[in-house]
C-alpha positions as CSV (number, residue, x, y, z in Angstrom):
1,X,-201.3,-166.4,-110.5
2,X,-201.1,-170.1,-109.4
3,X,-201.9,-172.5,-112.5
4,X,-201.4,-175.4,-110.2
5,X,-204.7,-176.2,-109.7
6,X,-205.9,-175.2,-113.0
7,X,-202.9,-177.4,-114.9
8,X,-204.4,-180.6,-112.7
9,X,-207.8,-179.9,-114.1
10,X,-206.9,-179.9,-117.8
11,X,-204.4,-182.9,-117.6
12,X,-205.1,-185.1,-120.7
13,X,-207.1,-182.6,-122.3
14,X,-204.3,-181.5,-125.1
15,X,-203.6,-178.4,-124.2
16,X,-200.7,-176.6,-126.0
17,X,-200.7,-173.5,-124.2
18,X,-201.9,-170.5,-122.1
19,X,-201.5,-166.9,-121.5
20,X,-203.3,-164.7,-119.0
21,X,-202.9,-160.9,-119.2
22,X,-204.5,-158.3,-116.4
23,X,-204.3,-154.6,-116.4
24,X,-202.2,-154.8,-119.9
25,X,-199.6,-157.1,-117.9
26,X,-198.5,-160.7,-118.5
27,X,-199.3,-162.2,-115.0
28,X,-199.5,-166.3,-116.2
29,X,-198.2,-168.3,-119.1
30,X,-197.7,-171.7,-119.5
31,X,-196.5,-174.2,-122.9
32,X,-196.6,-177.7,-122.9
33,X,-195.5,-177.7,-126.8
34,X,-193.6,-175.5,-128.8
35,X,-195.1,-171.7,-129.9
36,X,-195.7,-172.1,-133.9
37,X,-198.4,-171.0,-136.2
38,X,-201.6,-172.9,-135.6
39,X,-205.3,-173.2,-137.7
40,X,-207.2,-171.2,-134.8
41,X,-210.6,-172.1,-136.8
42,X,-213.9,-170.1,-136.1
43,X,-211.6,-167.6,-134.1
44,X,-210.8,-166.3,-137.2
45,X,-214.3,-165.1,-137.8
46,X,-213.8,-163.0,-135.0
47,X,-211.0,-161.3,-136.4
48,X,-213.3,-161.2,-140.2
49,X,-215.6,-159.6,-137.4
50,X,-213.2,-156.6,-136.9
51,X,-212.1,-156.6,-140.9
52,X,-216.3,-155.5,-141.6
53,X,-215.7,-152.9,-138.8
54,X,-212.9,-151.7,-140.6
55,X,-215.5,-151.7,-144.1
56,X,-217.6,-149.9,-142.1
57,X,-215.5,-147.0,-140.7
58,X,-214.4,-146.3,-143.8
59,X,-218.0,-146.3,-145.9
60,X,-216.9,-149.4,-147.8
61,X,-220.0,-151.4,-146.0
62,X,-223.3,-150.4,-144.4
63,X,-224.7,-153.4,-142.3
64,X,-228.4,-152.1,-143.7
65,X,-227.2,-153.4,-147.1
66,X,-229.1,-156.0,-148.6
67,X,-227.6,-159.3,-150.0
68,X,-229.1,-159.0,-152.5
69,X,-227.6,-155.5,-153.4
70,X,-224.7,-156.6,-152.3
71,X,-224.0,-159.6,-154.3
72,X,-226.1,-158.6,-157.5
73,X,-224.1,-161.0,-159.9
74,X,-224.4,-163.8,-157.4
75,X,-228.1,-164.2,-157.2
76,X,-229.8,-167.6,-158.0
77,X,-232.8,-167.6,-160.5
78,X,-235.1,-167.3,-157.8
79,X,-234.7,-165.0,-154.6
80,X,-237.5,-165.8,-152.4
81,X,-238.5,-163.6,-149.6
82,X,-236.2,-164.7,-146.8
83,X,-233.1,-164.1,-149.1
84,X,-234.5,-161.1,-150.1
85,X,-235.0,-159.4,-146.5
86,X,-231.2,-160.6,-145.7
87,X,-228.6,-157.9,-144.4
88,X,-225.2,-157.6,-143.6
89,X,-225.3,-157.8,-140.3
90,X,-226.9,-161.2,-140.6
91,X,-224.0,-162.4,-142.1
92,X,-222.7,-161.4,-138.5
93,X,-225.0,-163.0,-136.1
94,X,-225.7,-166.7,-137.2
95,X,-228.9,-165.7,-137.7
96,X,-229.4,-166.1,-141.2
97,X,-232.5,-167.5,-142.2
98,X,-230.5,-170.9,-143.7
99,X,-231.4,-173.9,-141.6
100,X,-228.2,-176.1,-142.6
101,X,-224.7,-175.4,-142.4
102,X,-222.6,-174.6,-145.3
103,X,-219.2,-174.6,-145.7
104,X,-217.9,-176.5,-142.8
105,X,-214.5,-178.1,-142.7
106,X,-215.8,-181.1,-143.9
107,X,-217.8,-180.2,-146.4
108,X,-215.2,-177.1,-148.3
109,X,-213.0,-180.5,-150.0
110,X,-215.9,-181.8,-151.2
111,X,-217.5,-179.2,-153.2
112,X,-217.9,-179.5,-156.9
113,X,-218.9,-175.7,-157.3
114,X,-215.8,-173.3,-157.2
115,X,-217.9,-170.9,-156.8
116,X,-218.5,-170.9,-153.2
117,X,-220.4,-167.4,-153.1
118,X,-223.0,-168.4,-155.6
119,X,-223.2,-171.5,-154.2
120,X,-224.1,-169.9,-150.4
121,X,-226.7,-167.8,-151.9
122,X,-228.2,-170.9,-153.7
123,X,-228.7,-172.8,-150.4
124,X,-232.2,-172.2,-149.4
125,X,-233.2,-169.4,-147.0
126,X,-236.1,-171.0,-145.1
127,X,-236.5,-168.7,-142.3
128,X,-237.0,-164.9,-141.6
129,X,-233.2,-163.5,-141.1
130,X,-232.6,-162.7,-137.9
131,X,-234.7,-165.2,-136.2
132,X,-233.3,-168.7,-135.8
133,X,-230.0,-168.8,-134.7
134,X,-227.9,-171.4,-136.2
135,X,-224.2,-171.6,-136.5
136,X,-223.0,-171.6,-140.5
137,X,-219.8,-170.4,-142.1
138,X,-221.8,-168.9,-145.1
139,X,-222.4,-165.7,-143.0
140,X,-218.7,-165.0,-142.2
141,X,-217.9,-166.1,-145.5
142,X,-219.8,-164.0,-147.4
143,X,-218.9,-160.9,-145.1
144,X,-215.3,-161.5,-145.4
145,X,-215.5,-161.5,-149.7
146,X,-217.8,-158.3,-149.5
147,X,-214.8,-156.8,-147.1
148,X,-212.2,-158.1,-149.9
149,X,-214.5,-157.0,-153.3
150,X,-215.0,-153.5,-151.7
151,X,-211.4,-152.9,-150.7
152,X,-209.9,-154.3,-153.5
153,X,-207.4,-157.5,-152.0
154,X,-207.6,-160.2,-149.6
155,X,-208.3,-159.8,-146.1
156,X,-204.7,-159.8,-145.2
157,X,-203.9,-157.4,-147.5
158,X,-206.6,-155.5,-146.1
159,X,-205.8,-156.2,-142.3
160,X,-201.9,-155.8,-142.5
161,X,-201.9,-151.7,-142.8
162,X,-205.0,-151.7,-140.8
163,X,-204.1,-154.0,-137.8
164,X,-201.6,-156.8,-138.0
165,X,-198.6,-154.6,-138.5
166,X,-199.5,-152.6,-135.4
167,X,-199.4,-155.4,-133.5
168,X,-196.5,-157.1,-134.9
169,X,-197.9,-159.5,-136.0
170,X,-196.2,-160.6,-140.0
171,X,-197.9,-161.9,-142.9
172,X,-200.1,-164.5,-141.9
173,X,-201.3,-167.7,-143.7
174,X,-204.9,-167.6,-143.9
175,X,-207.1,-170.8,-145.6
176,X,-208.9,-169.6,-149.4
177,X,-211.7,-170.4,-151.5
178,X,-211.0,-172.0,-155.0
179,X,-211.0,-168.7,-156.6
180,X,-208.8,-167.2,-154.0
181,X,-210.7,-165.3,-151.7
182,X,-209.5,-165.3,-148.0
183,X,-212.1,-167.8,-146.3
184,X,-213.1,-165.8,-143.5
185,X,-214.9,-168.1,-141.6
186,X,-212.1,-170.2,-140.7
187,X,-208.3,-171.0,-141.3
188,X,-205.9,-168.2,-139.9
189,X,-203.2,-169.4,-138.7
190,X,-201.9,-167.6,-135.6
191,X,-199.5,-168.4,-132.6
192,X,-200.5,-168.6,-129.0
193,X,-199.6,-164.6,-128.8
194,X,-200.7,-163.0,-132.0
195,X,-203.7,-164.7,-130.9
196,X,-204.0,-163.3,-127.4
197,X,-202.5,-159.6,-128.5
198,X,-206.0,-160.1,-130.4
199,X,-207.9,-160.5,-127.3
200,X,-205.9,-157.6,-125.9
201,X,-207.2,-155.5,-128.7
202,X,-210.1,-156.2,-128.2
203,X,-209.9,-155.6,-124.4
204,X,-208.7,-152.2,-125.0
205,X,-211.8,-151.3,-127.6
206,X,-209.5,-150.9,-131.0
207,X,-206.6,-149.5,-129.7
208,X,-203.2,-150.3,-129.4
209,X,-200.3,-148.6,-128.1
210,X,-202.6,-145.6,-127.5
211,X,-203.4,-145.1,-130.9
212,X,-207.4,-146.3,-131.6
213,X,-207.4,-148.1,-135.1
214,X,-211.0,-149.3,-134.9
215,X,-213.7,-147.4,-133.5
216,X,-214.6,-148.6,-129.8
217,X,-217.9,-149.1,-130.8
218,X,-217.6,-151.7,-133.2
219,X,-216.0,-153.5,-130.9
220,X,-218.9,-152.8,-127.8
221,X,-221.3,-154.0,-130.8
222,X,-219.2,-157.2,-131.5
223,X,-219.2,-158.1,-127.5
224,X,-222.7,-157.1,-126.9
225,X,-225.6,-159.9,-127.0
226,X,-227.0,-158.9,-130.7
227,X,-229.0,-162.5,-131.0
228,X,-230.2,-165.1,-128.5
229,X,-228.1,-168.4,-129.1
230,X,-229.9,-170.4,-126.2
231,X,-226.6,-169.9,-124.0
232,X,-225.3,-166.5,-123.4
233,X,-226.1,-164.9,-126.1
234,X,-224.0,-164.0,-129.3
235,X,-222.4,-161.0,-130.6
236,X,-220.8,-160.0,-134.1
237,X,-218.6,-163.0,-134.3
238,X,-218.2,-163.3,-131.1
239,X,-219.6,-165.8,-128.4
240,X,-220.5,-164.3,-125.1
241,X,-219.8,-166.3,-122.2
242,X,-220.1,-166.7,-118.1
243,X,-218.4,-163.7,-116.2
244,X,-220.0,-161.0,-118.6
245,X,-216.8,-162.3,-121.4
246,X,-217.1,-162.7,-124.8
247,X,-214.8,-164.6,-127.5
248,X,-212.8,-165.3,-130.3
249,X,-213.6,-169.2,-130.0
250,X,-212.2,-172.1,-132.5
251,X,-212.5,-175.6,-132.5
252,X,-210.5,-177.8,-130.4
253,X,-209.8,-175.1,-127.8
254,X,-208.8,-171.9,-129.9
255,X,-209.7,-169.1,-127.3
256,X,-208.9,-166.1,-126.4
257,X,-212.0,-164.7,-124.2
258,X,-212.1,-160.9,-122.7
259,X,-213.3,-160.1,-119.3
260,X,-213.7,-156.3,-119.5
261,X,-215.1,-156.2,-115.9
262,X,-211.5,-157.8,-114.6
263,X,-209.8,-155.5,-117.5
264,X,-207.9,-159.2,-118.4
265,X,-207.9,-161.8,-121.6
266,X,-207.1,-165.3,-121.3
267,X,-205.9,-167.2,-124.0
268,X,-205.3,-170.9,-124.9
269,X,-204.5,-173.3,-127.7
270,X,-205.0,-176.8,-127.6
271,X,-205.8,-180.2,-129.6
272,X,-208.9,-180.9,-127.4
273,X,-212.0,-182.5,-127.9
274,X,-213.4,-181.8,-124.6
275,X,-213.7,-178.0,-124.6
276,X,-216.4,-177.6,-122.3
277,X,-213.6,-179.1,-119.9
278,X,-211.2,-176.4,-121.0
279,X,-214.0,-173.9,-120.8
280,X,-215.2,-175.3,-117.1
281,X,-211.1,-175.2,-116.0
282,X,-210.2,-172.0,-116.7
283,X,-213.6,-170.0,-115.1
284,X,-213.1,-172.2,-112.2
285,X,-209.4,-171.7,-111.9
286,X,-208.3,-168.7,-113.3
287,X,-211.4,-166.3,-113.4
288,X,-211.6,-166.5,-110.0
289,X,-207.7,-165.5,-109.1
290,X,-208.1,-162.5,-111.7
């Protein structure tokens, strides 16, 4: 693959590196900084994404559960309708009837309440879940501390047996709440190819090194349109995107975006605040050669 092109088209846009992998193959990598651990932000709610499929394969979660079943103790003194008709799988699809973000990475050090679960559930619920889509880290949140009540320890904990020690990847750092809880909507920290063997997973449907660990169709689910996002539409976690992909996507250019028609995952981390850019460069230079 010839990144000459595509290298011109991202000059000045703080890109740290790139990996592109067809057929299973490494065919195109390029670093313009040293490989270390890096925040990979909202990608990680991709990978919270897989940690409910894991709930759910092994009858820990049903995405039919109610919230307020779910988080009994959690409840504020009034549950109004809205909050009362929200599932688990609304946590998944930023469709949660809550029509202001929560949680964000400049709102978590300025919180009072340690409590971060009661305090989600206390936001209002305005809207029918399911309807509005609008982009919130309460949702991931919430279904990453059901994953980590249910099972019992943090979502590493829960993820190392299950995944990360297939794929070689060791102990990761990954952001918490005040209490402790693994903040699943944000704040794993990954390098350029723990984050693309990610992708690669989820290329190959769950499996890995011909063993399935997650069922395939949790991860067809997770890539599938489940909610209308006014772009391409948006799965369990994931963001669907041109050339029928879909991705793990994090601020500042955290990406690692399947193309299951071209069998091939391209990945990137960067310090960029013109991802569109990135976005734009590699459909226009690399998609094309795959």
């Amino acid at each position: 693959m010839d990144l000459k092109e595509f290298e011109s088209a991202i000059e000045g846009l703080g890109v740290l590196g790139i990996r592109v992998s067809q057929g299973g193959e490494l065919i195109a990598q390029r670093s313009w900084d040293e490989e270390c651990r890096r925040n990979i932000y909202s990608a990680s709610k991709s990978v919270t994404s897989c940690a409910v499929g894991f709930a759910v394969q092994e009858g820990l979660v049903k995405l039919s559960e109610k919230l307020v079943d779910a988080f009994p103790d959690d409840l504020p003194a009034h549950v109004g309708d809205c909050l009362a008709a929200a599932t688990v799988r609304d946590l998944l699809t930023m469709c949660l009837g809550q029509r202001e973000a929560a949680l964000m990475g400049g709102q978590r050090p300025l919180y009072a309440q340690r409590d971060w679960v009661k305090l989600s559930l206390a936001l209002p619920f305005e809207d029918a879940p399911g309807t509005k889509f609008v982009y919130n880290n309460v949702g991931p949140y919430l279904a990453g501390v059901l994953v980590q009540r249910r099972a019992g320890c943090t979502l590493v904990d829960y993820l190392t047996p299950r995944l990360f020690a297939h794929m070689g990847i060791q102990r990761p750092t990954w952001e918490t709440d005040p209490q402790g809880m693994t903040f699943g909507a944000g704040g794993l920290f990954w390098t350029l190819t723990e984050l693309h063997a990610f992708g690669q997973f989820c290329l190959q449907r769950g499996a890995w090194n011909g063993r399935q660990l997650l069922d395939g169709d949790w991860i067809d689910q997770c890539a599938s349109k489940q909610v209308d996002n006014g772009a391409d539409g948006y799965g369990y976690l994931f963001w669907r995107g041109a050339n029928n992909s879909y991705r793990a996507d994090g601020k500042y250019g955290q990406l690692s975006i399947v193309f299951p028609d071209r069998d091939a995952v391209i990945s990137a981390v960067a310090e960029c605040r013109q991802v569109e850019k990135l976005m734009d460069a590699i459909h226009a230079h690399l998609v094309p050669q795959l």
